[in-house]
VOGU-3710 file (C-alpha; in Angstrom, 3 decimals, decimal comma):
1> xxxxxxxxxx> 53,525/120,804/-125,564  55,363/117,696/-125,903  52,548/115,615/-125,174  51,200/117,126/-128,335  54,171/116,672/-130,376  53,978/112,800/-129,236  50,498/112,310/-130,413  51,429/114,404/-133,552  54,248/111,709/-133,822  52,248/108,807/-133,052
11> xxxxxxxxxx> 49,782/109,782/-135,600  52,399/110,244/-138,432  53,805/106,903/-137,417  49,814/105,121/-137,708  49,156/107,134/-140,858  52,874/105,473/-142,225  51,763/101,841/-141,349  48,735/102,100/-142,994  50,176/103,561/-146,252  52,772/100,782/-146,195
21> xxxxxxxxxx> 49,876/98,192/-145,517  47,299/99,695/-148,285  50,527/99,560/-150,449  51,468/96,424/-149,694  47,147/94,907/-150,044  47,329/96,960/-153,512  50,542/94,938/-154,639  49,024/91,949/-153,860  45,424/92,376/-155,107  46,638/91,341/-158,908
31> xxxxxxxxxx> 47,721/88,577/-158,069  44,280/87,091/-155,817  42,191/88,106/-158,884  44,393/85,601/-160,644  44,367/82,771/-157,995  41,502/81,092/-158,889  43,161/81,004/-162,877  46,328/79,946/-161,088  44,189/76,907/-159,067  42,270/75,272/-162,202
41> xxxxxxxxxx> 45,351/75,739/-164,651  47,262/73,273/-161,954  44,494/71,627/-161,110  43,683/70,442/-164,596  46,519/71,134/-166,685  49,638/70,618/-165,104  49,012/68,272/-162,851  47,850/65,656/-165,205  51,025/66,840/-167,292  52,915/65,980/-165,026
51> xxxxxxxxxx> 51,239/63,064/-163,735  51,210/61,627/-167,301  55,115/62,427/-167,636  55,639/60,438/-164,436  53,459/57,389/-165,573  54,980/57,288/-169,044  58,400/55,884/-167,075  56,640/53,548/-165,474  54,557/49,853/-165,825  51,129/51,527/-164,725
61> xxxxxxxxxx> 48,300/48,836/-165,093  45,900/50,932/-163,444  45,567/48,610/-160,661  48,814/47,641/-159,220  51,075/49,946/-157,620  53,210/51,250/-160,978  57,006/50,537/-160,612  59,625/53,193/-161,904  61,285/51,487/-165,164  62,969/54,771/-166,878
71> xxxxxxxxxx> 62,780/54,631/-170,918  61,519/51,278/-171,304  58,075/52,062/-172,453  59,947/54,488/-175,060  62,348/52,209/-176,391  59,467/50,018/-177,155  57,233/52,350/-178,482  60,100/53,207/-181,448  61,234/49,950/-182,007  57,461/48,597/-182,192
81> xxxxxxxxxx> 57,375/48,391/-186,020  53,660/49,474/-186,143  54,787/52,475/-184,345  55,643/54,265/-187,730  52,116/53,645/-189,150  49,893/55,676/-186,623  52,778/58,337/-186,903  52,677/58,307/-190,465  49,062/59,066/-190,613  49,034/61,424/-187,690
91> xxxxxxxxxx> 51,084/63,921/-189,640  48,892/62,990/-192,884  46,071/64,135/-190,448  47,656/67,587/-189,207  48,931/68,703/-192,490  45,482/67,543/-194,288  43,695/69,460/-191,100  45,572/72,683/-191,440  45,663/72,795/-195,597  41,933/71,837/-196,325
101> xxxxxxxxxx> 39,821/73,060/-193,743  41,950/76,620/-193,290  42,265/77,349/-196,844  38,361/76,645/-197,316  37,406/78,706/-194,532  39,398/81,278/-196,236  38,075/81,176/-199,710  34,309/80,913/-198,145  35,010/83,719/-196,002  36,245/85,958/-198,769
111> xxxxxxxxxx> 34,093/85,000/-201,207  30,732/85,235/-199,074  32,074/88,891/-197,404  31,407/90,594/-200,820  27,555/88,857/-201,050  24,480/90,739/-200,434  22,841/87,283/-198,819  25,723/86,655/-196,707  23,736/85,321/-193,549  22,385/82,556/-195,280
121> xxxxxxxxxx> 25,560/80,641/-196,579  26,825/82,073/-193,388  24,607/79,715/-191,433  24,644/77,175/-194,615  28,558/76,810/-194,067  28,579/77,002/-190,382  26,041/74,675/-189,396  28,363/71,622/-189,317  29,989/72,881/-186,985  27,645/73,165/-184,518
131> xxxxxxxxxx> 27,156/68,920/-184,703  29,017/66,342/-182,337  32,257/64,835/-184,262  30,406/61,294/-183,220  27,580/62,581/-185,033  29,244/63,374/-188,291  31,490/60,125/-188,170  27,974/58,420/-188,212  26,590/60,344/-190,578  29,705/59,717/-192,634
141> xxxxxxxxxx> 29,943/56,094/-192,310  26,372/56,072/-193,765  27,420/57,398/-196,963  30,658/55,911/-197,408  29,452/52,589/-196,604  30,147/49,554/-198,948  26,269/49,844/-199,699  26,155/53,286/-198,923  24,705/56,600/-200,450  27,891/56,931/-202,351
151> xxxxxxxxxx> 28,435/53,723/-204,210  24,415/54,008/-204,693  24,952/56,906/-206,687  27,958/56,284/-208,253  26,080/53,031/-209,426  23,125/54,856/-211,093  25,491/57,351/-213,016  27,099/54,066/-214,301  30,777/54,555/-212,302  30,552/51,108/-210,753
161> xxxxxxxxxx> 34,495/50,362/-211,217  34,915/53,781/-208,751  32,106/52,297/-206,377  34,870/50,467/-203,089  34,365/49,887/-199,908  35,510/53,473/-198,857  36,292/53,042/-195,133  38,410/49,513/-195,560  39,948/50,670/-198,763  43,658/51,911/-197,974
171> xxxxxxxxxx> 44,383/54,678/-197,962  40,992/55,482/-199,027  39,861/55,338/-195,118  42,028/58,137/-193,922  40,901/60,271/-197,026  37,562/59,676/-196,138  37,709/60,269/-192,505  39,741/63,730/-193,242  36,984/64,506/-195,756  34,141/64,253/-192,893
181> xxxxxxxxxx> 37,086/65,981/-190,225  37,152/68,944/-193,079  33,064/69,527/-193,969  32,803/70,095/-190,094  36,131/72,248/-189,303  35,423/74,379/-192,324  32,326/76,620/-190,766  34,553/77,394/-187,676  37,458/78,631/-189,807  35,227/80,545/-191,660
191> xxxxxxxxxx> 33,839/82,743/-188,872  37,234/82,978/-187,690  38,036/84,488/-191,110  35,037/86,706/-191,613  35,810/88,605/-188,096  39,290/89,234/-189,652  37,928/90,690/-193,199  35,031/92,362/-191,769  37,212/94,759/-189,548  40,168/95,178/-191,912
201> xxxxxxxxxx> 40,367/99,350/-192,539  39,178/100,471/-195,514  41,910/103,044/-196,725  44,686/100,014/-197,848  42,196/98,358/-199,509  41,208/101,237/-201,370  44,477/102,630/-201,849  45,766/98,906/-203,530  42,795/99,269/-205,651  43,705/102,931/-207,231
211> xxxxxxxxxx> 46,792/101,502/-207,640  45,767/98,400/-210,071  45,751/95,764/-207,509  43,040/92,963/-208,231  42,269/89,545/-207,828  45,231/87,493/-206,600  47,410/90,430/-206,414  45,192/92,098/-204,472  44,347/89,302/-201,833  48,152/87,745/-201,928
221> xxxxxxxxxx> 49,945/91,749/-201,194  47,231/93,601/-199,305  44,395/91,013/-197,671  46,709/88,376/-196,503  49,461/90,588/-194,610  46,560/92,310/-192,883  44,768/88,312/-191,719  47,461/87,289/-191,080  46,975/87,457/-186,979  43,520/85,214/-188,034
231> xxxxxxxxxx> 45,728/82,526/-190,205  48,101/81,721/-187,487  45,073/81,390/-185,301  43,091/79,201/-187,165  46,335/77,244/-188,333  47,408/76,932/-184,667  43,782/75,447/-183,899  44,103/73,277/-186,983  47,176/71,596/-186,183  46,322/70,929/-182,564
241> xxxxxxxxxx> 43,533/69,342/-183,313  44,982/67,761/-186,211  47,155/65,901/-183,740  44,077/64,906/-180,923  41,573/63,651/-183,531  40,265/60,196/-182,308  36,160/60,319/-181,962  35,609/60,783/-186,058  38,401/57,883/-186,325  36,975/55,738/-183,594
251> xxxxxxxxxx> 33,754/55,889/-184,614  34,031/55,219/-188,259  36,982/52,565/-188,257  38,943/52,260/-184,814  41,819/52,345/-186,842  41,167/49,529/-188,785  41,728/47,273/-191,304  44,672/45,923/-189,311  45,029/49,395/-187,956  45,776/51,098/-191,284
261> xxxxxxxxxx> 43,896/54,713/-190,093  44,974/54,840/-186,880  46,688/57,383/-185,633  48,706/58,040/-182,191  45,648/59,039/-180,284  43,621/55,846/-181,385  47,121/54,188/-180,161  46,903/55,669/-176,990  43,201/54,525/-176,605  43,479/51,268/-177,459
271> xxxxxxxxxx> 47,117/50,704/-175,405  45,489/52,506/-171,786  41,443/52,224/-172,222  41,910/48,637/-174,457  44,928/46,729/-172,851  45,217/48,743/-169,702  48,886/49,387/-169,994  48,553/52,728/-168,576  52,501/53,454/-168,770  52,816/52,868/-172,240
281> xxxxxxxxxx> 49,792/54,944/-173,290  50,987/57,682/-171,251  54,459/57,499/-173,615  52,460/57,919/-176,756  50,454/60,783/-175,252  54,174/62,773/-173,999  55,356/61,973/-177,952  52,093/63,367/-179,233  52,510/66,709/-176,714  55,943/66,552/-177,887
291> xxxxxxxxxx> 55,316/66,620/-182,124  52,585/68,817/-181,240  54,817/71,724/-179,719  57,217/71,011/-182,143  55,454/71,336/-185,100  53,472/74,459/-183,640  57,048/75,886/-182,923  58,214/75,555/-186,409  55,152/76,733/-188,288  54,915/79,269/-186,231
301> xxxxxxxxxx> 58,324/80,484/-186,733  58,108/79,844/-190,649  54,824/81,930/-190,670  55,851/84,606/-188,159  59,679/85,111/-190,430  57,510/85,596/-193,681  55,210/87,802/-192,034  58,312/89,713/-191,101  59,467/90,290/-194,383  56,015/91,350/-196,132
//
């Protein structure tokens, strides 16, 4: 008899451990699905975050061993008195990126959801998109050209006073590189905005309509409230890529003349890839993180406080 209650004991005691051990494999099983996530995020994000943090407070040449010299490569980044300039036109950049090709995507989106033939200025509008920003900064600089497609044909209408040199014209370069940024961003802000309209419910929309709303009203009190989880995404995507633009301004003016269009990621090009000083480059691209998240902080508290009060 007791030699049966001691197996009966033992066998409680086995079937314990191996509850406590599938309980204890179950809590951790979450978090091995999200290893390999884990890996590659520190792997390629914050590692080189942090590695680029580091090298910004040093003299990094790339070749020699880089010496710890605290702020200096910040100090002279904002007392170098072309600093302001590439600034300058990086925020002309983000705010141009997030007004022009957002609010077109909009307006495309809600004017092409009511269309029978949708699919084809669907595909019409959406089609730059789909093309390499190299590609479209050539394609650009073909037409904007001193003896380009654009002064051709403002020549045969008979405009030849409005007829310039378009990308060594200032400010007229930045316009015109913003212009080719925008024809290509549109299409993607458009999709973005036709998922949103194409699953908003039907009953609100109906309901504003029995109740007089048209038009504006109708899109400002009703439409927008209800994208407004699309806006901040496109806007978010706008402004971050606002502040990393460099192929379309590489390509069709590296900046120049006397780097009027250049902005802080041309800066940090030309300072690490250009003169090979690796720590100051590194300082621009922490300031440019750092405006970035800023900015994206703020907007997104502006947007999220208005939503709040719809």
């Amino acid at each position: 008899m007791m030699t049966k209650d001691l197996d009966t004991s033992q066998a409680d005691a086995r079937h314990l451990r191996n509850v406590r051990k599938w309980r204890r494999n179950k809590a951790i099983l979450p978090y091995l699905y999200i290893l390999p996530a884990a890996f590659f995020v520190s792997a390629f994000l914050l590692y080189p975050m942090l590695s680029t943090l580091y090298l910004s407070f040093t003299n990094s040449d790339g070749l020699r061993a880089p010496e710890f010299i605290g702020f200096a490569n910040y100090s002279r980044l904002f007392a170098d008195p072309n600093f302001l300039r590439p600034l300058g036109n990086t925020l002309i950049w983000t705010v141009a990126s997030l007004v022009i090709p957002v609010s077109l995507g909009f307006i495309f989106a809600f004017a092409i959801n009511a269309l029978p033939q949708a699919k084809f200025f669907q595909i019409s509008i959406y089609i730059p998109a789909t093309i390499s920003a190299t590609a479209t900064a050539v394609l650009f600089t073909f037409f904007l050209d001193k003896n380009g497609l654009v002064n051709i044909l403002l020549r045969a209408v008979g405009l030849d006073e409005l007829a310039t040199n378009w990308l060594f014209a200032i400010p007229q370069n930045t316009y015109s590189m913003i212009l080719a940024y925008s024809w290509q961003a549109t299409g993607l802000n458009m999709m973005i905005f036709l998922v949103g309209l194409q699953g908003l419910p039907k009953d609100p929309l109906e309901a504003a309509r029995l109740d007089g709303a048209t038009g504006w009203s109708l899109v400002r009190y009703v439409v927008l409230p209800m994208m407004m989880p699309y806006i901040i995404i496109a806007s978010l995507l706008a402004v971050v890529n606002g502040f990393k633009v460099f192929d379309t301004i590489w390509v069709m003016t590296q900046g120049g003349p006397a780097r009027s269009s250049e902005t802080l990621a041309v800066t940090m090009y030309r300072e690490g890839f250009i003169l090979f000083d690796l720590g100051f480059a590194a300082a621009v691209a922490v300031i440019i993180s750092v405006v970035a998240l800023g900015f994206s902080y703020f907007y997104l508290r502006t947007v999220l406080g208005r939503e709040s009060h719809i």
